[in-house]
C-alpha positions as CSV (number, residue, x, y, z in Angstrom):
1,X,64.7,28.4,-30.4
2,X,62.4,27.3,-33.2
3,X,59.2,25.8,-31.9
4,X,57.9,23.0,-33.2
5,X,53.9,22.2,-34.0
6,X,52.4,19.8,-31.3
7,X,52.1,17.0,-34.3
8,X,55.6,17.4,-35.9
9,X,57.0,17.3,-32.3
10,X,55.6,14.3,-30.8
11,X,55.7,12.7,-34.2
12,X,60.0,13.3,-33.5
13,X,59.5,11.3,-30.2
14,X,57.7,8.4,-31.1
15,X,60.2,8.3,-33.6
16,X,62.6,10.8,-36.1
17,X,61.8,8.1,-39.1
18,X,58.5,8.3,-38.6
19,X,58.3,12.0,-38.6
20,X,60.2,11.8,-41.5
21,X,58.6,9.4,-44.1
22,X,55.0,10.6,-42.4
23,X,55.5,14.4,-44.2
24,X,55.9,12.6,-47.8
25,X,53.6,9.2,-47.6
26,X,50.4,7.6,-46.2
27,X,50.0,4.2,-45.9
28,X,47.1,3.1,-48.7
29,X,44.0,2.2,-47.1
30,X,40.2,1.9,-48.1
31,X,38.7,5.2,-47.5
32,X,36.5,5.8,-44.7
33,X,34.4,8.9,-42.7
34,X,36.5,8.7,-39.7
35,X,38.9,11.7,-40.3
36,X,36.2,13.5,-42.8
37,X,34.2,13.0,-39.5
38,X,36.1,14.6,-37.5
39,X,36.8,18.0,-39.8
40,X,33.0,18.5,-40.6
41,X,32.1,18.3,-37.1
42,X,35.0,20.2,-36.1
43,X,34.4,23.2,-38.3
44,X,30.8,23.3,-38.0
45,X,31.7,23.8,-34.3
46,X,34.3,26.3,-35.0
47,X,31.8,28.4,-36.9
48,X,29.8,28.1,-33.8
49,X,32.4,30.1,-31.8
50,X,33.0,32.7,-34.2
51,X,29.6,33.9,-34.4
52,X,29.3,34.0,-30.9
53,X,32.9,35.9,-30.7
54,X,31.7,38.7,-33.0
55,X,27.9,38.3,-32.8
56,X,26.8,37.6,-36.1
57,X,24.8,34.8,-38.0
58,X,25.8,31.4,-37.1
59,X,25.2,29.1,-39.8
60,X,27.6,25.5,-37.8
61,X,25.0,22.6,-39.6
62,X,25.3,24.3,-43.1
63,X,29.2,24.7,-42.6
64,X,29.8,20.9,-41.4
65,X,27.8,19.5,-44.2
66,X,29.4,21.4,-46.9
67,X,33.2,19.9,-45.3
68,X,31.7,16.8,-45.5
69,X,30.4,16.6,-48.8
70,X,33.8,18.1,-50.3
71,X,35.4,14.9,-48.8
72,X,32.8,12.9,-49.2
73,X,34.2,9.4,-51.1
74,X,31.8,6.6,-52.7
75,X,32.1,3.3,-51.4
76,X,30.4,0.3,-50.0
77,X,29.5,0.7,-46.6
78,X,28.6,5.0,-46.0
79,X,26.1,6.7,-47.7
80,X,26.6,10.7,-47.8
81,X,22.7,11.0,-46.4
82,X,23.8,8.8,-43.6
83,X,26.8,10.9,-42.7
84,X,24.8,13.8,-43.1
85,X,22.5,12.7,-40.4
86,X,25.6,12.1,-38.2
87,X,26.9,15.5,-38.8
88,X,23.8,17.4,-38.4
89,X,23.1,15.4,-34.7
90,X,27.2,15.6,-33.4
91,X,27.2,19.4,-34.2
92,X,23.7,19.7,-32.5
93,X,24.7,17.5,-29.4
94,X,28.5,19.2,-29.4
95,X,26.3,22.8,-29.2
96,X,24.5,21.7,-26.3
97,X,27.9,20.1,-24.0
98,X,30.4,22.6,-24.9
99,X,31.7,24.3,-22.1
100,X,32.3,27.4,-23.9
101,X,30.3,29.9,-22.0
102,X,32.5,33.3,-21.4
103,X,34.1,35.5,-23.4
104,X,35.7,34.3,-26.6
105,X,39.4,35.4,-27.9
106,X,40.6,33.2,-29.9
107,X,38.8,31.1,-32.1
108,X,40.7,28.7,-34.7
109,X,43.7,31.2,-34.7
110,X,47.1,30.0,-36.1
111,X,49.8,30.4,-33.5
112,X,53.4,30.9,-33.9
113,X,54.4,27.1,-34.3
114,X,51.3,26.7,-36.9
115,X,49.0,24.9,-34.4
116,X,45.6,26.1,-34.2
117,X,43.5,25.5,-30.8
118,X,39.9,25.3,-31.7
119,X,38.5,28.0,-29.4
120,X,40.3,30.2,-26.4
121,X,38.0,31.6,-23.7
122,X,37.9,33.3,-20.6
123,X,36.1,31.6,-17.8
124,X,34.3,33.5,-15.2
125,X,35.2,31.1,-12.6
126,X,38.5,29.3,-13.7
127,X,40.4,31.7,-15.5
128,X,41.7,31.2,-19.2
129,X,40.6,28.4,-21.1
130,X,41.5,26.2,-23.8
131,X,39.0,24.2,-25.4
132,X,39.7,22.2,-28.1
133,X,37.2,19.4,-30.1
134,X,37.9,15.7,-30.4
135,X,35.6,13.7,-32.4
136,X,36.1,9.6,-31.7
137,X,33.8,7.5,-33.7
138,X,32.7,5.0,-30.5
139,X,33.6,5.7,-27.2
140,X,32.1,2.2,-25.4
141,X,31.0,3.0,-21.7
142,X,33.1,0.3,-20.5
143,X,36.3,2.4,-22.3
144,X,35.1,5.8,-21.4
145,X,36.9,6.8,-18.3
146,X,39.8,5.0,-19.7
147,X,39.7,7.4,-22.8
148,X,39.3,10.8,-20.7
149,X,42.2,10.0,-18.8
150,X,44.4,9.9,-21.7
151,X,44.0,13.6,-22.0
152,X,45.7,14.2,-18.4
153,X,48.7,14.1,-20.1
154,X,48.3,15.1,-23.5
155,X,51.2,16.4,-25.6
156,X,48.7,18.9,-28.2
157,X,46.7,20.2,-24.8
158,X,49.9,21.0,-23.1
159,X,51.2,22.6,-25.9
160,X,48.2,25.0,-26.3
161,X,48.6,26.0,-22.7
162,X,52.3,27.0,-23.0
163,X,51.8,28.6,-26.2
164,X,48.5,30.5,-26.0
165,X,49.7,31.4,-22.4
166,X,52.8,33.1,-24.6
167,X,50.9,34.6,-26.9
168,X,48.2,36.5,-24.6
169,X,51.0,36.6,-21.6
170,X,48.8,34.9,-19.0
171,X,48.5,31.4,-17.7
172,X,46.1,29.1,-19.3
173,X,44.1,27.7,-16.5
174,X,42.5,24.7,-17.8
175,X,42.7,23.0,-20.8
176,X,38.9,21.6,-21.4
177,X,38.9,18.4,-24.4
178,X,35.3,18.2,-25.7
179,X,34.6,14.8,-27.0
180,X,31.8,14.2,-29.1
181,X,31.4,10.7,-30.1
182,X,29.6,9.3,-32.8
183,X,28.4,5.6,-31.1
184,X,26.7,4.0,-29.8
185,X,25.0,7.6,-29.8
186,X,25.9,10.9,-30.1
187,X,27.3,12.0,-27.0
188,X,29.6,15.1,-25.5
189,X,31.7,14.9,-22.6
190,X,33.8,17.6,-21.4
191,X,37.0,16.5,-19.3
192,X,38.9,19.4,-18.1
193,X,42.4,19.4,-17.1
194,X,44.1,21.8,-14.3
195,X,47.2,23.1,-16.1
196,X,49.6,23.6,-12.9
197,X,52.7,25.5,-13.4
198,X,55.0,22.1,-12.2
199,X,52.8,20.4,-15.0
200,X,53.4,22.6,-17.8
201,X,57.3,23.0,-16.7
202,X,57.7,19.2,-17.1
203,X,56.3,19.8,-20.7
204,X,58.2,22.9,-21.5
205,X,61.5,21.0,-20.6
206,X,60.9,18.0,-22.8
207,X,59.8,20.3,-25.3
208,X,62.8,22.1,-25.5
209,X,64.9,19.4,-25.8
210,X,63.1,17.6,-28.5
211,X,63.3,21.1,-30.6
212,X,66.7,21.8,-30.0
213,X,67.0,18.2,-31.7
214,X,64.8,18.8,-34.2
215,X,66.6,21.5,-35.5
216,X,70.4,20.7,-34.7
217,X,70.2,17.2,-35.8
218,X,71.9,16.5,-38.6
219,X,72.0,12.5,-39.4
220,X,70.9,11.9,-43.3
221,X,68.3,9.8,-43.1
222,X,67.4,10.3,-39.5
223,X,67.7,8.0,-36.5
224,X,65.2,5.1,-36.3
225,X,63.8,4.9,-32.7
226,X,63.4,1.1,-32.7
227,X,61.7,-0.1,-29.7
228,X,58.2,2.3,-31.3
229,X,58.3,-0.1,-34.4
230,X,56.0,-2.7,-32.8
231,X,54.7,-0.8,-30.2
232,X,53.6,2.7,-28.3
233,X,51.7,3.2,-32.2
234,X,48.3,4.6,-32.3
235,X,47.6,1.9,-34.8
236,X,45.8,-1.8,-33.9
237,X,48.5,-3.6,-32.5
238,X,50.4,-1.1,-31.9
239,X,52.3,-1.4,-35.2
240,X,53.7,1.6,-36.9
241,X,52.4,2.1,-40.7
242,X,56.0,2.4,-41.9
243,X,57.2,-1.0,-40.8
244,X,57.1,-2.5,-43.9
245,X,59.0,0.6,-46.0
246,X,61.6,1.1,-43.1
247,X,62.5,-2.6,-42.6
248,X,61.0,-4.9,-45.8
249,X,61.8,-2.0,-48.4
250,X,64.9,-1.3,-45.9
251,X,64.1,2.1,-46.5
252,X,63.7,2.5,-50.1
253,X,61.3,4.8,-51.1
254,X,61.3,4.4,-54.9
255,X,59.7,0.9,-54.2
256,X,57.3,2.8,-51.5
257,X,54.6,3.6,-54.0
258,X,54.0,-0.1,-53.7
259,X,51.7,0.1,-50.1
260,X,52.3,3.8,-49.6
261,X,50.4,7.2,-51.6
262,X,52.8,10.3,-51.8
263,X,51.1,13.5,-50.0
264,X,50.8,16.6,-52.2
265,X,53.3,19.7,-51.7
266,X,52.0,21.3,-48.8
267,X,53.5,23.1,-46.0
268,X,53.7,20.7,-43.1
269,X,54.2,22.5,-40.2
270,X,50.5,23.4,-40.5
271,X,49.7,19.1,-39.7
272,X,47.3,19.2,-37.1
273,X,46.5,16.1,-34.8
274,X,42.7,16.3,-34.9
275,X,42.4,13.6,-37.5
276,X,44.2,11.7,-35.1
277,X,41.5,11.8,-32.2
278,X,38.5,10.7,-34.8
């Protein structure tokens, strides 16, 4: 059976429209750091890893800044100098409360469904470990606890257990989310997760399923899943950011380049979710 990257496949189960529309448009929006955020932090962390995995020169501050200034947009409210600052102190503060103290394996490595966990290590004490980095913007005291909970029973974590446990032919033993957020201060917290086998097999089954009908499927255009419309979005309110092309455009996308951009050709299997966490 063909599996599925963790994005594409719970993309399919909020809903197959969604999935759809979400590989060919973007809903136009003001630009702002959140997402670049996320990558500059993200790979200056990853650079991080791999110097510790093969022992050379580690260069993660340099590496950040230069993501961030490739992405870097003008506009009214960001400065670059100011992001700067934030990247240099997240990448700092991430180095200081990452769990990642054992031996390294994997380290930004594409796996067979295209998704890439940010670093794989053994743990001396709890056994094979998958840490992966989530940047959040604000994570508010009063929402924190509320936040790491989330990650209980996260679709991309589970996936990296199941898949990386393939790969090497182990169990993962934990999967370890390290959130670095960006306000009120710069803060990591690490929240790991026991992966139990009754866990994982709960996963594994809805997996399955969803891939078999991913691939099988065969309606042209695709099943709308309703009742996601209006809510269960990641998006204030809850409101998906194809409402308006499914339903007011009824669907036609030669009037979508009215509220929507078109993505460039790329190959999007290789979507990863970590934009999503910033």
């Amino acid at each position: 059976m063909k599996v599925y990257s963790p994005t594409r496949t719970r993309n399919y189960l909020r809903c197959p429209v969604y999935a759809d529309l979400t590989q060919r448009w973007e809903l136009r929006v003001e630009w702002g750091p959140a997402r670049l955020l996320g990558t500059a932090v993200g790979d200056g962390m990853s650079e991080h890893y791999l110097a510790l995995k093969i022992g050379g020169g580690s260069r993660p501050v340099e590496v950040g800044l230069e993501t961030l200034r490739e992405g870097f947009q003008e506009n009214e409210t960001w400065t670059l100098p100011v992001l700067e600052k934030l990247v240099t102190k997240a990448i700092a503060v991430g180095i200081q409360t990452t769990p990642v103290r054992g031996d390294i394996l994997m380290v930004d490595e594409e796996l067979p469904s295209h998704s890439r966990p940010d670093v794989v290590w053994r743990d001396l004490v709890n056994g094979l470990t998958v840490t992966d980095t989530k940047v959040k913007m604000k994570l508010d005291a009063k929402w924190r606890w509320k936040t790491l909970e989330e990650f209980e029973i996260d679709w991309q974590l589970l996936h990296y257990a199941w898949e990386v446990g393939e790969v090497l032919g182990e169990p993962v033993q934990y999967v370890s989310p390290h959130i670095i957020s960006l306000a009120p201060t710069v803060n990591g917290v690490v929240h790991p997760v026991k992966i139990t086998p009754h866990l994982l097999s709960l996963w594994h089954r809805q997996a399955e399923n969803a891939w078999w009908r991913m691939e099988h499927e065969i309606e042209a255009p695709p099943l709308p899943n309703l009742t996601s419309c209006l809510r269960g979005n990641p998006r204030p309110g809850g409101r998906c950011e194809f409402v308006d092309l499914c339903h007011t455009m009824e669907g036609n996308e030669d009037k979508a380049a009215i509220l929507y951009d078109r993505k460039p050709p790329r190959e999007f299997e290789h979507l990863s979710s970590e934009g999503e966490e910033t």
